[in-house]
Wavefront OBJ file of the C-alpha trace (Angstrom):
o trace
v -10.795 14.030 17.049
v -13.948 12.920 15.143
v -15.417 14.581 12.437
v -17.970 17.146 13.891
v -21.207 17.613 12.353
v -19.937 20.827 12.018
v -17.197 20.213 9.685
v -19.560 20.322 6.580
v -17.422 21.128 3.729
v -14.673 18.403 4.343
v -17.158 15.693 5.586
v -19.028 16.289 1.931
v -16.052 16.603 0.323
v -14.545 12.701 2.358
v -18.790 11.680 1.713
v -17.994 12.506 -2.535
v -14.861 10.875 -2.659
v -15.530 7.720 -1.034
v -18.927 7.156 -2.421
v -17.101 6.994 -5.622
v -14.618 3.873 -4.053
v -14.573 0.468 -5.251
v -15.665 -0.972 -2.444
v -16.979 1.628 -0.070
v -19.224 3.064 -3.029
v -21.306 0.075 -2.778
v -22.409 1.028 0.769
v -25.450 2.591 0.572
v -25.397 6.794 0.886
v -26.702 7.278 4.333
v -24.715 3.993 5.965
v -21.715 5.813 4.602
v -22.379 9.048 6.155
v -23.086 7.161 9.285
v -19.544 5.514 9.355
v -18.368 8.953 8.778
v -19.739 10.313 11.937
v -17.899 8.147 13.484
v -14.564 8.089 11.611
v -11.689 9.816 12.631
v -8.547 11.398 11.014
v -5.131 10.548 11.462
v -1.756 12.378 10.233
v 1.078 10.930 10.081
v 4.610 11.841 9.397
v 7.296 10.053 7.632
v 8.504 6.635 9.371
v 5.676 6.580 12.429
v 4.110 3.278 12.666
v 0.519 3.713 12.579
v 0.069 0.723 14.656
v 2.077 -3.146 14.852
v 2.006 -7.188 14.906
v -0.115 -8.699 17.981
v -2.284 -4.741 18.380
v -5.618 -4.856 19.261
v -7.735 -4.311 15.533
v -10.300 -1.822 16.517
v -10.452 0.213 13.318
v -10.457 -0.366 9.185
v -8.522 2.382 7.563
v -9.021 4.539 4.427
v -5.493 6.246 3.243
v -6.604 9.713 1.978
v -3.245 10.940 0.598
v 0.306 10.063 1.414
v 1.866 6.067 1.351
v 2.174 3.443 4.002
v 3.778 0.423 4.142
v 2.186 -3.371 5.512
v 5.535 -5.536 6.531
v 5.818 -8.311 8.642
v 8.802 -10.651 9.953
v 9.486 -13.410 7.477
v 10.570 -16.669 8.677
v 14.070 -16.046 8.468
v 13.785 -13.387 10.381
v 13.602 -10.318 8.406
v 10.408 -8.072 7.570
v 8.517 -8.479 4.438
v 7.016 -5.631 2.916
v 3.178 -6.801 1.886
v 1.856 -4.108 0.064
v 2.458 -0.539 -0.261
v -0.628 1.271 0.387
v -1.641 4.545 -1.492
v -4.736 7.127 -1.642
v -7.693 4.939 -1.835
v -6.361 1.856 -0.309
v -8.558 0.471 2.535
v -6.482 -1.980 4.690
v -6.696 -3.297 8.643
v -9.722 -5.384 7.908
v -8.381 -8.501 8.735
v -8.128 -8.047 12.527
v -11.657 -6.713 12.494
v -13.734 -9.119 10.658
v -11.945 -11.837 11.992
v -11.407 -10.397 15.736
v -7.761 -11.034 16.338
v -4.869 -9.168 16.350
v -3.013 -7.403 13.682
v -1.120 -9.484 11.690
v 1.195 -6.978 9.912
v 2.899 -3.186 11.044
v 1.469 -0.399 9.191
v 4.259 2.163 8.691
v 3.846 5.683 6.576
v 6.609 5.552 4.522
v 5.545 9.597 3.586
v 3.452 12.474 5.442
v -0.160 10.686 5.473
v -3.262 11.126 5.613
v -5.840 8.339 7.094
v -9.380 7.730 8.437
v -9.974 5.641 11.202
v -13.247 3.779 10.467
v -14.782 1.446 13.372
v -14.401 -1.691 13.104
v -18.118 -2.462 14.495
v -19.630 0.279 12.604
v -18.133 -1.234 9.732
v -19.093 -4.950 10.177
v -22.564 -4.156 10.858
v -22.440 -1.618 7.803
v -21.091 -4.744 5.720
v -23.491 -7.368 6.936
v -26.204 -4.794 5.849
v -24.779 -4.130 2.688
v -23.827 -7.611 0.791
v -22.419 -5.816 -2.309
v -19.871 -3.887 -0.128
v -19.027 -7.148 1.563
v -18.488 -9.378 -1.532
v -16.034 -6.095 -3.002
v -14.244 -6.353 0.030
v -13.543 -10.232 -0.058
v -12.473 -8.896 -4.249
v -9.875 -6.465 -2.931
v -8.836 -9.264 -0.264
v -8.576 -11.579 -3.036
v -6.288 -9.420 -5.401
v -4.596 -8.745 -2.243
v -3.384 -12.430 -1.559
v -2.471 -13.046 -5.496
v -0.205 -9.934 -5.573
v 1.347 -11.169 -2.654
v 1.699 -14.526 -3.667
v 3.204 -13.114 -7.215
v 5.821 -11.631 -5.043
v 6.728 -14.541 -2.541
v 7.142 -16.656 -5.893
v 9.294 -14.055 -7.495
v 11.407 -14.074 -4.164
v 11.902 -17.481 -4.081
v 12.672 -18.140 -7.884
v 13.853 -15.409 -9.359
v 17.719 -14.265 -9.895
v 18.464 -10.647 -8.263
v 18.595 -8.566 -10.901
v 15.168 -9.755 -12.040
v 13.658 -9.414 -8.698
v 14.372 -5.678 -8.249
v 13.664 -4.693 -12.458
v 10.367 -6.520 -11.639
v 9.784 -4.677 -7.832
v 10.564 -1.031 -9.571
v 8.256 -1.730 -12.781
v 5.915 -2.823 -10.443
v 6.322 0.476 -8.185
v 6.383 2.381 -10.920
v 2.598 1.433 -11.931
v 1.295 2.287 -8.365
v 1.520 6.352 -9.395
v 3.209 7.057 -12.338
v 4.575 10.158 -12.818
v 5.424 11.023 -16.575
v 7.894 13.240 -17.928
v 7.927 12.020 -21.612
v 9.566 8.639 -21.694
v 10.730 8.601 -18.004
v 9.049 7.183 -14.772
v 9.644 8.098 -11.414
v 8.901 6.277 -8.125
v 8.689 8.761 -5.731
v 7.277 6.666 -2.223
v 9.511 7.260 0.245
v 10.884 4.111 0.041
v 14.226 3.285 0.851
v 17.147 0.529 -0.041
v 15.983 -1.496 3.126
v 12.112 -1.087 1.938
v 13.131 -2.395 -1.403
v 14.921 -5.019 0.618
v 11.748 -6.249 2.157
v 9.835 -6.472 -1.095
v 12.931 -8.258 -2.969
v 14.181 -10.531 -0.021
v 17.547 -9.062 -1.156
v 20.239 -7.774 1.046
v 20.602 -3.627 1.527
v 24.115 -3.977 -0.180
v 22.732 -6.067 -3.102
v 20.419 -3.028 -4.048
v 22.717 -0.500 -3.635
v 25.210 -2.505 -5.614
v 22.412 -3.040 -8.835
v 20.748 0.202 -8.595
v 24.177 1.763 -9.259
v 25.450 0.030 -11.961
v 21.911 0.686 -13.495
v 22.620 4.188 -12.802
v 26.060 3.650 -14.467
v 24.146 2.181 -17.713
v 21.699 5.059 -17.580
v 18.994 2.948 -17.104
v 18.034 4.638 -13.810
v 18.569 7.316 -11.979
v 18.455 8.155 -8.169
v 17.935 11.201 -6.202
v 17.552 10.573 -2.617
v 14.340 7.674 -2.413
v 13.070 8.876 -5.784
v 14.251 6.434 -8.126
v 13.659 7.723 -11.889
v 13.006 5.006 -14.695
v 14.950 6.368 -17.760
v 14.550 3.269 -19.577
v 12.183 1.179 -18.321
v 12.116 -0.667 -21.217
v 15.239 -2.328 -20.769
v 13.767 -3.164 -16.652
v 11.100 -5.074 -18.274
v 13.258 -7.120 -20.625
v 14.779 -7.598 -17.829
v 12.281 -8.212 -15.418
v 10.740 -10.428 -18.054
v 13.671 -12.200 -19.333
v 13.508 -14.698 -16.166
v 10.118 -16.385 -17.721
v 11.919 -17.453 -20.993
l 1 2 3 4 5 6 7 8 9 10 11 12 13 14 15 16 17 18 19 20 21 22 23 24 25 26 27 28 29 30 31 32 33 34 35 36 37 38 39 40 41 42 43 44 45 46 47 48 49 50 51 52 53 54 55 56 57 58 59 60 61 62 63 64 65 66 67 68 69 70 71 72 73 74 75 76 77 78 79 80 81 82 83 84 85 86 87 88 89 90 91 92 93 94 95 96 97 98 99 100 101 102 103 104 105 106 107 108 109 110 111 112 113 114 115 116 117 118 119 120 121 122 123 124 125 126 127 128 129 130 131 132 133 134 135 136 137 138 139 140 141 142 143 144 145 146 147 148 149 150 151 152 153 154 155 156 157 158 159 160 161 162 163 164 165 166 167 168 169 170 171 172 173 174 175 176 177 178 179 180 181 182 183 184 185 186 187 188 189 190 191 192 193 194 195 196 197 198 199 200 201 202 203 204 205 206 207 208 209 210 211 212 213 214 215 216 217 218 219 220 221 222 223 224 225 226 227 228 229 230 231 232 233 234 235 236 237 238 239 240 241
């Protein structure tokens, strides 16, 4: 359902909050109440795919609260995992500006929260708006050199250092502090790890446990808890000596 006219305090409320994103706040007030007319919420809960590989690309959108997950199939076969996409993370771009399909599944990995923006609303609202546009080929860029960071540290890097570097990495995306300890609390599981490691669901299993063991880690359910994420980053970084 769209967001009525009528909905005043949330659409003022969305209007605040995006008007203060890095790219989205450089539309211009009234062409981002316009795209808001038009916008419309989605809900997701844990797992659903929010859409998949070769789909039509009709809509940008704008994750709100909750965490999804961008995979693909690698050449060998198994699925990648691209980015994992928080609050704030605008994503499903691709397919619009360039008209094809989508080239990546877009999975909630917890309960989400999304807006659907229109694709044409938005391309007209970014040839309009040239700041907008040249923040969203930024966030494309930083996109594509994460990405590439992580393809290189799949192809080069022992195990171990893979998955010290993938959780320190996690960990940034939301930290939660509790005095020296970090927690990753996504939703992600062994597999997800898998697809962001290139490593086998036994392999992570196997190394998150002895970490466990060495009480460098610990694990409850998909929350994985940094205890000394210090010695992850010695680590992680160890492989670039």
């Amino acid at each position: 359902m769209a967001i009525r006219p009528a909905d005043v305090t949330d659409r003022a409320t969305l209007l605040e909050r995006l008007s203060r994103h890095r790219m989205l706040g450089l539309v211009g007030r009234t062409d981002l109440q316009n795209l808001l007319q038009s916008a419309q919420p989605r809900t997701l809960v844990a797992r659903q795919r929010l859409f998949a590989t070769g789909d039509a690309g009709s809509a940008v959108y704008v994750v709100l609260s909750g965490w999804m997950k961008l995979s693909r199939e690698g050449p060998a076969g198994r699925d990648v995992l691209l980015e994992v996409a928080g609050a704030g993370t605008v994503f499903g771009e691709l397919a619009v500006i360039c008209g094809e399909p989508r080239t990546a599944d877009a999975t909630a990995l917890t309960a989400s929260r999304l807006l659907a923006i229109d694709g044409r609303n938005m391309l007209a609202t970014l040839r309009q708006n040239p700041e907008a546009l040249l923040g969203l080929v930024r966030m494309l860029s930083e996109r594509l050199a994460r990405t590439r960071t992580q393809m290189e540290d799949m192809m080069f890097l022992p195990a171990e250092a893979r998955l010290a570097r993938a959780l320190t990495r996690l960990a940034a995306l939301e930290p939660h502090e509790d005095g020296q300890v970090l927690r990753i609390d996504l939703g992600l599981s062994q597999r997800d790890l898998g697809e962001i490691t290139g490593l086998s669901r036994e392999s992570i299993n196997k190394q998150l446990s002895h970490w466990r063991d060495a009480g460098f880690i610990g694990l409850q359910g998909r929350t994985v808890t940094l205890v000394n994420s210090a010695a992850l980053s010695e680590i992680a970084d160890a492989a670039d000596l």
